[in-house]
N, C-alpha and C positions, 0 to 999 in steps of 0.2 A: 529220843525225846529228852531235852535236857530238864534239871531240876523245874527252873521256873515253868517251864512248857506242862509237866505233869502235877503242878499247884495246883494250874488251871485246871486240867483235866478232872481233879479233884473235888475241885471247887464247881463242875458242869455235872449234870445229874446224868446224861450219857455225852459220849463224842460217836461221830458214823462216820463209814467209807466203805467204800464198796470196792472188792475185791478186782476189778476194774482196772478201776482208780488207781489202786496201790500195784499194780503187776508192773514187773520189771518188761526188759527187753526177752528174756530169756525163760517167760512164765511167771515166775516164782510174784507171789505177793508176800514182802516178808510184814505181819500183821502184827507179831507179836513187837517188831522192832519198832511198826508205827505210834501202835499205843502204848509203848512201855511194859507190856502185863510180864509178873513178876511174878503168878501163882502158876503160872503152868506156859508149854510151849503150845504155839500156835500158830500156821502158816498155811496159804493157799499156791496148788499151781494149776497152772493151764495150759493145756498142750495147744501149739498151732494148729497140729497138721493128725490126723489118724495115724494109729500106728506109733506115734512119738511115746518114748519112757515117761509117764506120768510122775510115777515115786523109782526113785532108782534102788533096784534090790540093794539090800543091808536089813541090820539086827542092831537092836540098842542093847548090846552089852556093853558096850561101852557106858553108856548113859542110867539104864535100867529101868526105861518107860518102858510102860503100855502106852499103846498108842491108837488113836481113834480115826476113821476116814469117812468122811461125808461126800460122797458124789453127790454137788449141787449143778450141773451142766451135763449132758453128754451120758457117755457110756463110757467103762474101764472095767478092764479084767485085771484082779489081783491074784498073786500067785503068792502063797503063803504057807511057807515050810510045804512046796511041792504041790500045791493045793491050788484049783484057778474057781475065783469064785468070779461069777458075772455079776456088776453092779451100774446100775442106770440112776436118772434122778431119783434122789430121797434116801439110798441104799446106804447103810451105815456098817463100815467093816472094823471089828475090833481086835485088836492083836495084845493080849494080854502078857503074853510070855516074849521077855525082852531075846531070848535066844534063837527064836526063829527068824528063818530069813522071808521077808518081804518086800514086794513091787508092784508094782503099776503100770499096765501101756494103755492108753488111749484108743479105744474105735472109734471116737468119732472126733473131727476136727472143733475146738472152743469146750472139751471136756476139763470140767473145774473139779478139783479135793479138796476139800477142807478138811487140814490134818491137825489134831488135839494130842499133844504127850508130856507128862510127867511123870514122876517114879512115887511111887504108891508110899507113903509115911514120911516122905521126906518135903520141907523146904526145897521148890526149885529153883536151879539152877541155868541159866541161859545155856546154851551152849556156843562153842565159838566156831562152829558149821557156819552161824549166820554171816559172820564176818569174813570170812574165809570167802564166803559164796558173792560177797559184793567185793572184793579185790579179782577176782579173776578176769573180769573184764578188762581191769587195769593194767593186767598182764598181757592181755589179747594186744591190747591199744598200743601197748608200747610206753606206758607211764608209770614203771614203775617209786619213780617219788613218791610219789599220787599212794602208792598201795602200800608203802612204807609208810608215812604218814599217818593212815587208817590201823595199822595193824598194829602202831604204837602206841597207839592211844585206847585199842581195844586191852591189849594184854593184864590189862587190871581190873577186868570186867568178867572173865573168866575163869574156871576153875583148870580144866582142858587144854592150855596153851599150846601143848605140842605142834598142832596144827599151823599154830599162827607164827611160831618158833621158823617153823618149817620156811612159810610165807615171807617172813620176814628176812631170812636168809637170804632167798630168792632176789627180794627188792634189792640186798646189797649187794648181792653179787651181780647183778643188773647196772650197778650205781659204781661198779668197783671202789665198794667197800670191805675188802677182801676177809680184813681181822674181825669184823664186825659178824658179818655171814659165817665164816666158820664158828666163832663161839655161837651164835643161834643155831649151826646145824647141828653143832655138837649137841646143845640142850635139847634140842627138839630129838634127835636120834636117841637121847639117852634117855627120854620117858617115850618113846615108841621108836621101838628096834622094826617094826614093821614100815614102816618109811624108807626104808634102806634099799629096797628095792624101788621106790618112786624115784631114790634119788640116782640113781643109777642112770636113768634113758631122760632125764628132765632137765629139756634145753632151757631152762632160768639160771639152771648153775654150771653151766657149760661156761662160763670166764672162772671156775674155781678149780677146773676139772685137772690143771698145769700143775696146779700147786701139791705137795709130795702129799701136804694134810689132807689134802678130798681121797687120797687111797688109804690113811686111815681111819677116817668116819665109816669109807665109801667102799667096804671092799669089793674087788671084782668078785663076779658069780664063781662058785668051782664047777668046773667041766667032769 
């Protein structure tokens, strides 16, 4: 939502959409992106099919939410630091402690979450998951301009960039923009050394992979 777009918003006593409405091809409704909201994160997904990964296991240490789950559709079993709790319409699942790992699968086909997280005394912060999550497609398709474009114009919108460092790489090494991609892999590696292993078997950077520099960002595994 750009400035002038959230004046209006301002200036309207509410705005609606239904989670529907806003769902991508791949589930996800991203809500917080639609409406701008700046006090806390907020997204919906929806599985096709039973059985499909609702929420994909992870832990916000990274981030340092608590984080809230609303089953408004369906059935889903959440597994939570080892833990499977069953949740049908209306079930509200709360995961306080940012170091636990949590997930989601879906039993029934059209099952909806409505997912609530920000970190308890602070100002939030978006994170750059969201952006990341709409260039992949762009990858799928074959457009990487298209994802380089987006991910340039994100990088001053978050605090997190590693990710999009990462992403961004990818587009130029895609684009053979060889000098470009290596100085973004290098940043992106050098505030997450845990990427080093993605970058390893990840055919986006497979035109960098000749160059002497990708064995020293990139080094092999030891045997």
């Amino acid at each position: 939502m750009g400035p002038s777009r959230r004046l209006v918003a301002l200036m309207a006593k509410a705005e609606k959409a239904g989670i529907e409405e806003l769902a991508r091809g791949d589930g996800w409704s991203p809500v917080r992106m639609h409406f701008d909201v700046q006090s806390f994160g907020v997204n919906a997904w929806t599985a096709k099919e039973a059985g499909n990964r609702l929420i994909g296991e992870h832990d916000e240490l990274p981030s340092g939410h608590e984080e809230l789950y609303l089953i408004t559709a369906g059935r889903a079993t959440f597994t939570v630091d080892g833990e499977e709790i069953d949740a049908g319409p209306g079930t509200v699942v709360f995961v306080a402690d940012p170091a636990l790992k949590r997930g989601a699968i879906a039993q029934d086909a059209g099952t909806t979450v409505f997912a609530v997280g920000s970190k308890p005394g602070e100002a939030y912060n978006p994170r750059a998951w969201e952006t990341n999550a709409l260039v992949v497609p762009l990858f799928e398709r074959g457009e990487p301009a298209e994802a380089k474009q987006i991910l340039n114009e994100a990088l001053g919108r978050y605090d997190d960039r590693e990710g999009l460092l990462y992403n961004l790489a990818c587009a130029e090494a895609q684009l053979g923009e060889t000098d470009q991609a290596f100085e973004h892999l290098a940043a992106a590696l050098a505030g997450r050394p845990d990427l080093v292993d993605l970058a390893r078997g990840d055919d986006d950077l497979s035109p960098l992979r000749e160059d002497p520099r990708f064995a020293e960002f990139v080094p092999a595994t030891v045997s």
